[in-house]
C-alpha positions in Angstrom: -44.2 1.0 -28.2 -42.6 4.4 -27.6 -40.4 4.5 -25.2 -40.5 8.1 -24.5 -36.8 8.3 -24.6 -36.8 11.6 -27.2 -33.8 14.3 -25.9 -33.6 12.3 -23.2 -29.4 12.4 -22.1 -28.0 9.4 -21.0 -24.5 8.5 -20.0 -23.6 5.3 -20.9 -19.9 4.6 -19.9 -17.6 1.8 -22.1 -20.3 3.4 -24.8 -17.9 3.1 -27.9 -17.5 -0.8 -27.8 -19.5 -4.3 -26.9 -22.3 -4.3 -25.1 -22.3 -0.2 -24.3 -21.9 0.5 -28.0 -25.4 -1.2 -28.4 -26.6 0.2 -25.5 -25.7 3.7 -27.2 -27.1 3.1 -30.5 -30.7 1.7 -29.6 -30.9 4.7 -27.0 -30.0 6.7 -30.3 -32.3 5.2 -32.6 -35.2 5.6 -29.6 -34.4 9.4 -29.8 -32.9 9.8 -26.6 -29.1 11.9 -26.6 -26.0 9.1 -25.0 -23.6 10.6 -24.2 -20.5 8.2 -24.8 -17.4 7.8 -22.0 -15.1 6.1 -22.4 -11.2 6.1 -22.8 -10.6 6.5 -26.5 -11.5 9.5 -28.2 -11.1 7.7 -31.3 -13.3 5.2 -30.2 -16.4 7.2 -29.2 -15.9 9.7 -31.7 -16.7 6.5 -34.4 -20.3 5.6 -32.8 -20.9 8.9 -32.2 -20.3 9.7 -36.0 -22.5 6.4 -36.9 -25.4 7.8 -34.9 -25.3 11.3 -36.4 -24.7 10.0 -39.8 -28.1 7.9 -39.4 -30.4 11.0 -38.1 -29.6 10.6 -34.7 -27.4 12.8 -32.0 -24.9 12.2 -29.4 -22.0 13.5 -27.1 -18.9 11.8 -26.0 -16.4 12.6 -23.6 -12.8 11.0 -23.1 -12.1 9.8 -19.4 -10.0 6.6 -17.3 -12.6 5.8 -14.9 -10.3 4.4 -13.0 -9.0 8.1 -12.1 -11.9 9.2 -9.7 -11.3 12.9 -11.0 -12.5 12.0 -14.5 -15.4 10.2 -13.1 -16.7 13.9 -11.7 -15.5 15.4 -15.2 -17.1 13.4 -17.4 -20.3 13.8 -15.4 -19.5 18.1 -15.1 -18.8 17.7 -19.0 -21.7 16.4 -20.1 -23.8 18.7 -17.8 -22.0 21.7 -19.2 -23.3 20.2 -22.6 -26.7 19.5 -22.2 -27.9 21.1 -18.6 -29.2 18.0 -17.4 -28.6 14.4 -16.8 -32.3 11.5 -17.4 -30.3 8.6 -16.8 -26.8 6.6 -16.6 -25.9 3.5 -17.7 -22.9 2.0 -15.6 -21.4 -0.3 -18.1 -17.9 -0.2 -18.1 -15.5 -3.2 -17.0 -13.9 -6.3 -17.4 -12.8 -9.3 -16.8 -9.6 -9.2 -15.8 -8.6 -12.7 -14.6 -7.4 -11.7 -10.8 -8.0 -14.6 -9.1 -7.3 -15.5 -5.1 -4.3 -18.0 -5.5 -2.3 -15.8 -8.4 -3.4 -12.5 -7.3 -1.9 -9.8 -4.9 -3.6 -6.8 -3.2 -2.7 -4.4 -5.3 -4.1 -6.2 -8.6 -7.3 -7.0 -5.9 -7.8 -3.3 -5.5 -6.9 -2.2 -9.1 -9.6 -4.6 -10.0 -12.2 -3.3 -7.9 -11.4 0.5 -9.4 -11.5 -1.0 -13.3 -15.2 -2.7 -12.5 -16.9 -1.1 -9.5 -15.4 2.3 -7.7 -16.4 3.8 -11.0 -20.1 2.7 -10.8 -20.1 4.5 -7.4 -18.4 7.9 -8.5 -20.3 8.3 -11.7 -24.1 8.3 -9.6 -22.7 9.9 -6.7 -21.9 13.0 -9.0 -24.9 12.8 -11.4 -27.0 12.2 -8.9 -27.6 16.0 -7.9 -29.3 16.2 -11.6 -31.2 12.8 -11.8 -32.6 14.1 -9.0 -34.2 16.9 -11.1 -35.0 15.3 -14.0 -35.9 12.0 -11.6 -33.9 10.2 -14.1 -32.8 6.5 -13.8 -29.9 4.0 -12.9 -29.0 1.2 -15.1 -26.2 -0.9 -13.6 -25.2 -3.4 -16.2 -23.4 -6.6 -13.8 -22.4 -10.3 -14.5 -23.7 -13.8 -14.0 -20.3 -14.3 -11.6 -21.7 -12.9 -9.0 -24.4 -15.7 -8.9 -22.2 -18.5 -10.3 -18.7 -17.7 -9.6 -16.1 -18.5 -12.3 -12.7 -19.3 -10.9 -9.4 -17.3 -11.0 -11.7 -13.9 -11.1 -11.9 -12.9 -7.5 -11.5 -9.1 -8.3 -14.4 -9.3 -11.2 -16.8 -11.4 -9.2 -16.7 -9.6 -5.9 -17.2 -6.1 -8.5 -20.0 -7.5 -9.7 -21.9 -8.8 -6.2 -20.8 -5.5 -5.2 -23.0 -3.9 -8.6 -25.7 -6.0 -7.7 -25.7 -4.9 -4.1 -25.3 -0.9 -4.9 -28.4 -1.4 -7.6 -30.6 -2.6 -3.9 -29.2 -0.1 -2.1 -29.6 2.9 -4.4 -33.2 1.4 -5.3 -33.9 2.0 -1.4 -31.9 5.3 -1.1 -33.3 7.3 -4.1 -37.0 5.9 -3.3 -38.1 9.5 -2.1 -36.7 10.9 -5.2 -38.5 9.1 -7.4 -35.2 7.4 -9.2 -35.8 3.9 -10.3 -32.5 2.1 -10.3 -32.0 -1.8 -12.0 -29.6 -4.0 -13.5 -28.9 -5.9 -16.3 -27.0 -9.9 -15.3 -25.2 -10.5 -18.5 -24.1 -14.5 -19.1 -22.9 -15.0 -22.4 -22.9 -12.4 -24.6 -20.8 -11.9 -28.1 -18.7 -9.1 -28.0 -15.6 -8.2 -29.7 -13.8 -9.0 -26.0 -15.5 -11.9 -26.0 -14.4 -12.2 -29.3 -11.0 -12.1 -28.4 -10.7 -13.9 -25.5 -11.9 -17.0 -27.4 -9.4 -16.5 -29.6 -6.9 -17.6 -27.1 -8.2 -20.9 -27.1 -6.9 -23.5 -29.0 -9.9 -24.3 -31.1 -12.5 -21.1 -30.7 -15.2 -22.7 -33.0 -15.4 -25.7 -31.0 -14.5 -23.4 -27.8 -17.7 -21.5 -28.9 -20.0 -24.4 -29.7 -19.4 -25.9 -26.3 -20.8 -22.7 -24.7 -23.5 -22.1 -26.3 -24.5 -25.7 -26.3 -24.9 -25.0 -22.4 -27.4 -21.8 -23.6 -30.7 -23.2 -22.9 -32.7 -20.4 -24.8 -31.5 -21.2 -28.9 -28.5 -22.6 -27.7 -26.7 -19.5 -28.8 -25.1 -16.2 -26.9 -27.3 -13.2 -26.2 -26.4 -10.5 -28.7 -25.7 -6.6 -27.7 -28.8 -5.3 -29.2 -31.0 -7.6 -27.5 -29.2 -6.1 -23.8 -29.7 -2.8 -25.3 -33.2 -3.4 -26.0 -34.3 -4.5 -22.6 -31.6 -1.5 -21.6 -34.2 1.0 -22.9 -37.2 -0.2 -21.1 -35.5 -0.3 -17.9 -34.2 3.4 -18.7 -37.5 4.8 -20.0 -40.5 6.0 -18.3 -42.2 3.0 -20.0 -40.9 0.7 -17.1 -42.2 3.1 -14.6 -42.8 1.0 -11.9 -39.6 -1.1 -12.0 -36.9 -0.6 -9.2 -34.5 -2.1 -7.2 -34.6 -5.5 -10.2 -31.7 -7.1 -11.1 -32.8 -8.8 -14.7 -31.4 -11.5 -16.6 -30.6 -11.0 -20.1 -29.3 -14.2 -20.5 -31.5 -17.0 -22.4 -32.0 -19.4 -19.6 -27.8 -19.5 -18.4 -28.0 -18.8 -14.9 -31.1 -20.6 -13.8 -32.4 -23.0 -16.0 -31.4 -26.2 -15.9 -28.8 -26.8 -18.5 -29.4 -30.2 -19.0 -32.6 -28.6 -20.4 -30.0 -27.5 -23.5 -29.6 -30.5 -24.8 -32.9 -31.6 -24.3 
C-alpha cells in the first residue's frame, strides 16, 4: 500500500532513540522527511546519518522540551528548513517514577513538563502550518492511564492528560481538516526498557514474567511494529480516522490475561 507519505515533513520528538527512532525510520523508508528533536545532537545526528546513508532524508534539531522556548524553536527551525510542517508526532517522555507517597510538588510539576506541557507547546506552535498543509497529530501515550501502575503519579496523570488533548484537538481542528490520534503503548522493548529491567535482580526471568501476561505471542510489541501503525495514522491513507486513541499493544490492556496462558 502506499502510504502517500513522499516529502512529507514530520516532527517526531524523542526521534533519535526507542520507540521515536522507529517511528523516524519507517516514516523515512515511506518517503516522507522526519525531522528529529530531541536533546542530543549526537544522538539525532546518528539516525539521521542511517536514513541518509540508506537513500532516504531527514532534518534534526537539538532542543529540552522541557524549556517551552525550545518547543517554539524547534518547530520555527524546522519551518525555516523545509517551509512547511504535514504532521507531528508527540513522542517524547518517560517514566519517571514520581509517585503520590514519595513525591513532592515540584517533582509533580517537573513531571508533567518532561511528559505532557511539551505535547501542548509543540501543536500549539505548528499548528499555524498544519493548518495549511491540513497535516496530522500523532500523540503517542501509555497503557497507565487506563491501568494505573503505582508510584507514577506524574507519568500517569501526563498520559490521561495525552489522551484527553488527542479528543480535544480531534474536536478543535475538525473545521481544519486535521485528524489527530494516539498510539496506547503497553509493553514495548526499548533500550529504556532495556535498562530499567536491568535493575531487577534477575531481568531474564523479570522479562519472561511480562511477557507471559502478553496475550498476543506472549511477547512485547517491538518499535517497528508502533511505527508501522504510526504511518497509517499520519498518512492520508487513514483519512477518515480522528479523535482514536489505538492500542498497539497485543491484547495487554484489554484482553483477558488469563487468556495468556491459555
Amino acid at each position: 500500500m502506499n502510504l502517500q507519505l513522499t516529502g512529507k515533513v514530520i516532527i517526531v520528538t524523542g526521534g533519535a532513540k526507542g520507540i521515536g527512532e522507529g517511528i523516524v525510520k519507517v516514516l523515512a523508508a515511506e518517503g516522507a522527511i522526519p525531522v528529529i528533536v530531541g536533546r542530543s545532537e549526537e544522538d539525532n545526528l546518528k539516525v539521521v546519518h542511517e536514513i541518509e546513508a540508506t537513500g532516504g532524508r531527514a532534518f534534526q534539531v537539538v532542543a529540552e522540551l522541557t524549556n517551552p522556548t525550545a518547543c517554539e524553536n524547534a518547530v520555527n527551525t524546522a519551518i525555516a528548513q523545509y517551509g512547511r510542517i504535514d504532521g507531528l508526532v508527540n513522542n517524547a517522555g518517560m517514566n519517571d517514577s514520581v509517585g503520590l507517597e514519595s513525591g513532592n510538588y515540584q517533582g509533580f510539576i517537573n513531571s508533567l513538563h518532561k511528559n505532557l506541557v511539551h505535547y501542548y507547546l509543540m501543536a500549539h506552535h505548528a499548528l499555524p502550518e498544519l493548518i495549511k498543509s491540513k497535516g496530522a497529530i500523532l500523540n503517542i501515550t501509555s497503557k497507565t492511564a487506563d491501568t494505573g501502575q503505582g508510584h507514577t503519579s506524574g507519568y500517569a496523570a501526563s498520559n490521561g492528560g495525552r489522551n484527553a488533548l488527542t479528543r480535544e484537538w480531534a474536536v478543535e481542528l475538525l473545521k481544519y481538516g486535521i485528524r489527530v490520534n494516539a498510539i496506547v503503548v503497553a509493553e514495548c522493548w526499548t533500550p529504556l526498557y532495556e535498562s530499567w529491567i536491568a535493575t531487577m535482580a534477575d531481568p531474564a526471568a523479570k522479562r519472561k514474567e511480562i511477557e507471559s501476561k502478553i496475550p498476543l505471542g506472549n511477547r512485547m510489541t517491538t518499535a517497528e511494529e508502533l511505527a508501522n501503525t504510526a504511518a497509517f495514522l499520519l498518512s492520508p491513507v487513514s483519512s477518515h480516522t480522528t479523535g482514536q486513541l489505538v492500542y498497539v499493544d497485543g491484547g495487554y490492556t484489554h484482553l483477558d490475561r488469563a487468556l495468556a496462558n491459555g
